[in-house]
C-alpha angles and dihedrals in degrees: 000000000000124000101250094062095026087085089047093058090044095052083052092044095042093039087046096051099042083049083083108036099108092048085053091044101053084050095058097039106030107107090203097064094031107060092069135043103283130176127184131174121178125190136193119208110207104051086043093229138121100243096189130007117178114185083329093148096061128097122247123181089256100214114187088353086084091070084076080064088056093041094060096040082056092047097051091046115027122057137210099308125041122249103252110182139334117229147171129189112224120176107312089346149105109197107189132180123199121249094207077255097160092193101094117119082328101160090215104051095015106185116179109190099099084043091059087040106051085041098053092050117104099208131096100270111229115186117214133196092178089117093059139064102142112133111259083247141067119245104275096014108159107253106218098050089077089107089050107099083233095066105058118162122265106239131157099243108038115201128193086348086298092280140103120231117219115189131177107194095179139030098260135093094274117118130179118216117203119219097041101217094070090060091093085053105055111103117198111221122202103195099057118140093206127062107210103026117111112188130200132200116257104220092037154036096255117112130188116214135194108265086227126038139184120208117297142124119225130179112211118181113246130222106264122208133153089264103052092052083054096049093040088049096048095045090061097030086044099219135097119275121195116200122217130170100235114170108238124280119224084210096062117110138216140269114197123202137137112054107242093240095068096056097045089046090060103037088054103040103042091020093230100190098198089061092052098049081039093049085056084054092047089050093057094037079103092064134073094245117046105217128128094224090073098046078044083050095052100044090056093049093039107029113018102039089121102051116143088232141024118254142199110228113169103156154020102250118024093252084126124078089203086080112101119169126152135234103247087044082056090054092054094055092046086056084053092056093047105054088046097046124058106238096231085057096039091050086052097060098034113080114263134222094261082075105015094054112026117159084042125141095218128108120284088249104105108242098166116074107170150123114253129205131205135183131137113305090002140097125166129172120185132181146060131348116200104203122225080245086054098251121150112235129181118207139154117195111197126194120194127178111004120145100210128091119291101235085057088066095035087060104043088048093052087053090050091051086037088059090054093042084061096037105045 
């Protein structure tokens, strides 16, 4: 390098890196993000640099995050349409396997294109789970929250998301059960010490009730089994379905539906978990056993084998507390989705400011467009940042073992990002 532009490239190296000095800084001295364990890693795209990493190569239990993880892995094996269902006519009958599609009579994402299918065939329908035997939770699921409407089971052939919708309109005893076919199995109970909790077996498909309700609406997951998905499909189709357990057949073709999007929308913006651990599902329909390790499996050999860091990834949704990714090796993958995924279309199905930073000063205009992740004691947001100035940033803030209340550290994180947002 010769002297006279040897000044030049010192001024750029000394002016980049002071760029950044406040945001370090906070980081060092701000009580509020030092009193617990916090790692940050900011990247800038266009100069291809990590502009500030703060304990990014360490490794956070990720929570709902990890759903970024599921999204790519949907977006490098499915294409525009979800997989529905896999069938083969044999004789006088229809022989289907599930995808994992949740879209079935979900009341949520309802998609009707395998309902019109299965009930225009004229063949006796056959419903098969030979193509599954993974267990109906994640790996380090907690066990007690399969009653909570966030922990639904993983099955091959999702219905009505795999949970049953109570709702009270008024403030008498009447109570609608959806789907129809549980009402016979809703016990009132006099002596319940809540008002509004309904509580299901575990084991089971029986649910206790308060005697007397107020208005309210709960989702509580049903027990899923070969046979209830039978039951449940030939009450709406209104014809009988047999269930027999027939091994897959590399000759069965496909049935599309649901337009990913639509799934992935959903999934990040309102962080479904039952989508997530059913989009795994989706990403390994292709395969002779349905079971999102292996689409976890496949994304890691195909598509991750460059990651900064290694990282634990044992599920779909972060429900798990095995998972352990960092926040540079977010970033990375942030960089991934970026480059597959045309802006205008990826800040459509991330949530925006108007949900991620309420209470900030900035302008109306969204400027935050991430996944957050929450568990006890931890709060993560990854994603892009869009600068007053109009420059694209990727981040990703995470916050492990603090004692204190989650929306305390959601909002001071939205605040941090918010400060970068104005300055930069």
């Amino acid at each position: 390098m010769t002297r006279s532009l040897l000044p030049v490239f010192l001024f750029f190296l000394l002016t980049g890196c002071s760029a950044y000095r406040p945001i370090r800084r906070e980081l060092e001295q701000n009580p509020r993000l030092t009193d617990h364990f916090t790692g940050f890693a900011l990247y800038d795209p266009e100069k291809q640099e990590m502009v500030v990493a703060q304990n990014a190569d360490r490794h956070f239990v990720p929570a709902s995050n990890t759903k970024l993880f599921s999204f790519y892995a949907g977006l490098m094996t499915l294409g525009d349409s979800l997989p529905a269902l896999r069938y083969v006519s044999r004789n006088d009958s229809l022989i289907f396997w599930g995808t994992g599609d949740p879209s079935l009579l979900n009341p949520n994402l309802p998609d009707t294109t395998a309902l019109h299918f299965l009930r225009n065939r004229p063949e006796r329908l056959v419903f098969s789970p030979g193509n599954f035997n993974a267990r109906r939770f994640g790996p380090g699921w907690a066990w007690d929250d399969y009653n909570s409407y966030y922990s639904p089971e993983i099955t091959p052939l999702p219905l009505y998301g795999n949970f049953v919708r109570f709702t009270s309109p008024d403030r008498v005893a009447r109570l609608d059960v959806e789907p129809r076919i549980f009402r016979d199995s809703v016990t009132a109970v006099s002596s319940w010490k809540g008002s509004r909790d309904v509580r299901r077996d575990e084991f089971g498909n029986r649910f206790d009730r308060p005697q007397a309700v107020r208005p309210f609406r709960q989702d509580v997951p049903f027990h899923w089994s070969p046979e209830v998905a039978a039951r449940l499909l030939a009450d709406t189709l209104h014809r009988p379905v047999t269930v027999a357990a027939i091994p897959p057949d590399r000759r069965a073709k496909t049935v599309y539906g649901l337009p990913a999007d639509s799934l992935y929308k959903r999934m990040l913006q309102l962080s479904d978990n039952m989508l997530a651990e059913h989009l795994l599902l989706l990403c390994a329909s292709g395969q002779d056993t349905l079971d999102g390790t292996l689409a976890i499996r496949a994304a890691l050999q195909k598509h991750l084998t460059d990651l900064p860091d290694p990282i634990k990834w044992v599920d779909g949704s972060g429900l798990s507390r095995y998972n352990l990714i960092t926040p540079r090796t977010f970033v990375s993958l942030l960089q991934k989705i970026y480059r597959t995924v045309p802006q205008k279309r990826l800040f459509s199905l991330l949530a925006a400011r108007g949900s991620m930073a309420r209470g900030s000063t900035a302008g109306s205009a969204p400027f935050i467009f991430a996944k957050s992740g929450a568990l006890t004691g931890a709060f993560n947001l990854s994603g892009y940042l869009v600068t007053r100035k109009g420059k694209v940033l990727l981040f990703s803030m995470m916050h492990n073992n603090f004692p204190g209340p989650v929306a305390e550290v959601r909002a001071q994180t939205i605040a941090f990002l918010t400060k970068i947002h104005e300055r930069y």
